[in-house]
C-alpha positions as CSV (number, residue, x, y, z in Angstrom):
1,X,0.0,0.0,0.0
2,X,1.5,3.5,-1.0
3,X,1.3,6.1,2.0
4,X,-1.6,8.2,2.1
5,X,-2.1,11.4,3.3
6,X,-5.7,12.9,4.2
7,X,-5.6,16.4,5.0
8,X,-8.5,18.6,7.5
9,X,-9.4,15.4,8.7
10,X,-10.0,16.9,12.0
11,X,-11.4,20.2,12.5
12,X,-9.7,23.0,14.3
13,X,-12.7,23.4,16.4
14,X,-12.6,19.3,17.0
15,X,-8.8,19.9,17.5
16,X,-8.6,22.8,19.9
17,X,-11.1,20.3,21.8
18,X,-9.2,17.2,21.7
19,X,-6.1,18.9,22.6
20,X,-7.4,20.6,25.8
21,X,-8.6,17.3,27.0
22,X,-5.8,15.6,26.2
23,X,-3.0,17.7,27.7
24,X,-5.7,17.8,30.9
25,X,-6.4,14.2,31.1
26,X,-5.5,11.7,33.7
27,X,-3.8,8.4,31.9
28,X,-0.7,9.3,31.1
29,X,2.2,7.1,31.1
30,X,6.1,6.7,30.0
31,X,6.0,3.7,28.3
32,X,5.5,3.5,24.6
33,X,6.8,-0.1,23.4
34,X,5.6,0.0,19.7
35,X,5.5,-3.3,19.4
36,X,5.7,-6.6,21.7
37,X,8.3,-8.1,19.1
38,X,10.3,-4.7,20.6
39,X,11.1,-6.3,23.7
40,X,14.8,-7.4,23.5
41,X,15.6,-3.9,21.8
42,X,17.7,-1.1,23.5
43,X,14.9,1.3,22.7
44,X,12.1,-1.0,24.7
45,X,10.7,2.3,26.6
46,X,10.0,5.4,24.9
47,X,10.7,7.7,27.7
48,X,8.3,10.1,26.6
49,X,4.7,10.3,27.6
50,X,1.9,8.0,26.4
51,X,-1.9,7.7,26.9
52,X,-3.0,4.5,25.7
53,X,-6.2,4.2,24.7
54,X,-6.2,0.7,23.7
55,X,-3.3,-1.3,24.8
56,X,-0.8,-4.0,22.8
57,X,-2.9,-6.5,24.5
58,X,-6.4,-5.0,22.1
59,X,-7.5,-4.0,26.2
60,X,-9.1,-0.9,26.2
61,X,-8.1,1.6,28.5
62,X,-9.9,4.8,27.9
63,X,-13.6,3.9,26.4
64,X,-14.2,7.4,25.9
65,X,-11.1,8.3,23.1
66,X,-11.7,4.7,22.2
67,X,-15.1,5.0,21.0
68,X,-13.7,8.8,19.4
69,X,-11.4,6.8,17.8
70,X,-13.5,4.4,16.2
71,X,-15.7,6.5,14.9
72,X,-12.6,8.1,12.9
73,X,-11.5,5.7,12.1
74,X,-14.8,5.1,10.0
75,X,-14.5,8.4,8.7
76,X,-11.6,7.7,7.4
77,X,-12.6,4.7,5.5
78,X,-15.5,6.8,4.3
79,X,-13.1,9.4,2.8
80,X,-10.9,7.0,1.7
81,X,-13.9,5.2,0.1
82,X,-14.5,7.6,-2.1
83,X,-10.9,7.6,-4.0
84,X,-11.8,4.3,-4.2
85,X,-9.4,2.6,-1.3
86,X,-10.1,0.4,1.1
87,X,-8.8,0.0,4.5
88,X,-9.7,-2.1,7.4
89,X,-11.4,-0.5,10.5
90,X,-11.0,-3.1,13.4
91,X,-9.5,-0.7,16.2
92,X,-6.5,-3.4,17.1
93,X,-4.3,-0.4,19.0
94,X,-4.6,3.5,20.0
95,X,-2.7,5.7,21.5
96,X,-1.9,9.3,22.2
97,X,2.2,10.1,22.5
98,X,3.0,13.6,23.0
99,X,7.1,14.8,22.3
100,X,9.2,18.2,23.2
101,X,12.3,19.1,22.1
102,X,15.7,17.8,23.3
103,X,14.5,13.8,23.6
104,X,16.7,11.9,20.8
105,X,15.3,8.4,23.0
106,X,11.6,9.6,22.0
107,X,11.9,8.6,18.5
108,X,14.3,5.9,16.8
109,X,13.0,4.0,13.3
110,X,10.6,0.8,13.9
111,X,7.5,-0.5,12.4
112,X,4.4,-1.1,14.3
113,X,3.6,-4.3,13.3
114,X,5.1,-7.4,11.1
115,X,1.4,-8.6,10.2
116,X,1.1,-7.3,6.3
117,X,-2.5,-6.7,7.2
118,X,-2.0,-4.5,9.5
119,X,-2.5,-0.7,8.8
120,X,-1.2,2.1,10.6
121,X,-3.2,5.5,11.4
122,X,-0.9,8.6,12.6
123,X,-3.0,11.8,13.2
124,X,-1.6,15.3,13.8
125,X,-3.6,16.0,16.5
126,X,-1.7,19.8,18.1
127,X,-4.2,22.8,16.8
128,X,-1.4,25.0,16.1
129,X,2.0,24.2,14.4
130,X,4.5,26.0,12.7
131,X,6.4,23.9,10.1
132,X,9.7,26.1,11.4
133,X,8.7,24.1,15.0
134,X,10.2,20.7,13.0
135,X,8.0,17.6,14.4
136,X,8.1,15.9,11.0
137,X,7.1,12.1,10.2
138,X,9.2,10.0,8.2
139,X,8.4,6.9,6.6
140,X,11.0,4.9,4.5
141,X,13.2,8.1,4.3
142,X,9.8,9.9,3.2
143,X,9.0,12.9,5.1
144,X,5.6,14.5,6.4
145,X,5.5,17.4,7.6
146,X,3.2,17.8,11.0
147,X,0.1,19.6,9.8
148,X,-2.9,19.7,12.5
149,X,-5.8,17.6,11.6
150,X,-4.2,15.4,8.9
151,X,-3.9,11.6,9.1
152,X,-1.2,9.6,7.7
153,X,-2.2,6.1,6.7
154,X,0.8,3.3,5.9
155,X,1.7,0.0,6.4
156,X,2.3,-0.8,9.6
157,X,5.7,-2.9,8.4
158,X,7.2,0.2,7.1
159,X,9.9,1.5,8.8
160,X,8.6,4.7,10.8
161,X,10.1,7.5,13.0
162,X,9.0,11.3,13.8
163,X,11.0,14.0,14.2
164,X,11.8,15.7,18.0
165,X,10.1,19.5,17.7
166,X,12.4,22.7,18.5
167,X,11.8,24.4,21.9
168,X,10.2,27.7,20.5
169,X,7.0,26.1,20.3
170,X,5.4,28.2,22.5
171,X,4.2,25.9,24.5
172,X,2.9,23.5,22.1
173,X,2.9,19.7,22.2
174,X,3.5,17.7,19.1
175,X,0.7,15.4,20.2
176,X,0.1,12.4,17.6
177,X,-2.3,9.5,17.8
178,X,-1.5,5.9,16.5
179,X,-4.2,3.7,15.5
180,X,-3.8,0.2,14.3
181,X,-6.5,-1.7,12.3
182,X,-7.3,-4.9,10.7
C-alpha cells in the first residue's frame, strides 16, 4: 500500500477540543513499546509520555477516546472510500504520544507491526504548528510534515520515526495519535 495522506481530517474546532482534553487528562504514562516483538531492543521504553487508549494487549483503557477513535476511524474509511481505497477498521491499538524538544530516546526507526494486514493511522492531533517548529514524520526516508488535523495512513511494516520538535513552540505539544486496524 503507497502512504496516504488525508488532510483537515480533523477540525480545528474538534482539534482545539481534543487537545485541551488531552493535555488535561489523567492516563498518562512513559512507556510506549511499539511493538511486543520490541522487547529485547535497547529502545524497549519510549521515555516520553503515552496515553494509551487501547493497549498492545487489544485491552481498552480509555472507552471514551476509544469509541472517538472508532468513529474516525470510520470516517476515514468513508473518505478513503470515495478515492476508491479500502482499508480495514478493526481498532486493534490507540494511543496518544506527546514529544518536546531535546528527547533523541523519544523517537528511533521501527514499524508497528510485522502482520502485512496491518494498517497504521498517525493523526496530527496539536491545533497549532508552525512547520519552522520541526516535528516531522518519516516513513522509509519519506517525510511528512506535521500539519494539525491530517492523518497519515501506511503500512504498519514500514519502517517509521518522527521528528523531535524545537523548543520555541510556544508551548505547544507535538501530540500524535497511533491507530492500528485490521
Amino acid at each position: 500500500m503507497k502512504t496516504i495522506v488525508l488532510d483537515n481530517v480533523l477540525s480545528q474546532k474538534e482539534l482545539h477540543f481534543l487537545y485541551s482534553n488531552l493535555i488535561n487528562g489523567d492516563g498518562w504514562n512513559i512507556n510506549a513499546i511499539s511493538s511486543l516483538k520490541n522487547e529485547n531492543s535497547r529502545f524497549e521504553f519510549n521515555s516520553g509520555p503515552v496515553l494509551q487508549v487501547k493497549d498492545n494487549n487489544e485491552m481498552i483503557r480509555n472507552n471514551v477516546f476509544f469509541m472517538w477513535g472508532q468513529t474516525l476511524v470510520y470516517r476515514i474509511h468513508t473518505l478513503l472510500e470515495k478515492k476508491n481505497i479500502g482499508i480495514p477498521t478493526s481498532v486493534l491499538r490507540m494511543w496518544f504520544n506527546t514529544t518536546y524538544s531535546g528527547k533523541k530516546t523519544q523517537h528511533w526507526l521501527h514499524t508497528d507491526d510485522e502482520d502485512t494486514n496491518i494498517k497504521s493511522i498517525l493523526l496530527f492531533m496539536t491545533p497549532i504548528w508552525q512547520p519552522d517548529w520541526r516535528g516531522s514524520f518519516y516513513i522509509d526516508g519519506e517525510k511528512f510534515e506535521f500539519k494539525p488535523g491530517s492523518a497519515i495512513i501506511f503500512d504498519s511494516t514500514e519502517f517509521h520515526k518522527g521528528e523531535s520538535p524545537l523548543s520555541e513552540t510556544y508551548n505547544w505539544q507535538r501530540i500524535t495519535c497511533n491507530i492500528l486496524v485490521k
